[in-house]
N, C-alpha and C positions, 0 to 999 in steps of 0.2 A: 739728523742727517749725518753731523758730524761722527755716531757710532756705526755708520753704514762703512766707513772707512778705515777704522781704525781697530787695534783691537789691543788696548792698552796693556791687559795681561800677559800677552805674548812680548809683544814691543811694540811701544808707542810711536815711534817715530815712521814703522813703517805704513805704508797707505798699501791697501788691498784694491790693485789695480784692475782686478777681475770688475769689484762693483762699481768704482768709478768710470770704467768705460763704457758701463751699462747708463752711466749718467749722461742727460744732455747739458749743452754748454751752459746755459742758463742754471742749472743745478749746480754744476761744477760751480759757477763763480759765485753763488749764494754760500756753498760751502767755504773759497777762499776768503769773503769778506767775514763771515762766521771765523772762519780762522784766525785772521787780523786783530780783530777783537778781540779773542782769548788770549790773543799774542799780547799787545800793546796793555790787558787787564793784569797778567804775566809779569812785564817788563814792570807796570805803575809798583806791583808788590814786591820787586825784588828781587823776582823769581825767575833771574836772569837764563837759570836751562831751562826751564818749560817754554817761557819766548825763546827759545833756540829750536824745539822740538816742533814748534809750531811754526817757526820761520823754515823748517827744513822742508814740513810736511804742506804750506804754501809754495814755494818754489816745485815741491816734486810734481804737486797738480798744475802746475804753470807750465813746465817744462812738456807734459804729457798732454795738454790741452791747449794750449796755446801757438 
């Protein structure tokens, strides 16, 4: 779900609002807690930017969905 959004090779950070808003809300939030968890797997390793890229990339579908 999570590569329906994203498109790492260009830039990871940004979410492709085109597919998202084809998403229902129920999608969308399976996707944000999907997010969460990468985040907080992320943060347990270290890997303080990647939990930033995913803390950016939750907020942006919050902000657009919510």
């Amino acid at each position: 779900m999570i590569e329906l959004l994203v498109d790492a090779e260009i830039d990871f950070s940004k979410i492709d609002k085109e597919k998202a808003a084809m998403m229902s809300n129920e999608e969308v939030e399976d996707v944000i807690l999907e997010l969460q968890v990468q985040m907080n797997e992320a943060a347990s390793r270290l890997e303080f930017e990647l939990a930033a890229k995913f803390r950016d990339m939750i907020r942006e579908l919050e902000e657009q969905f919510r």
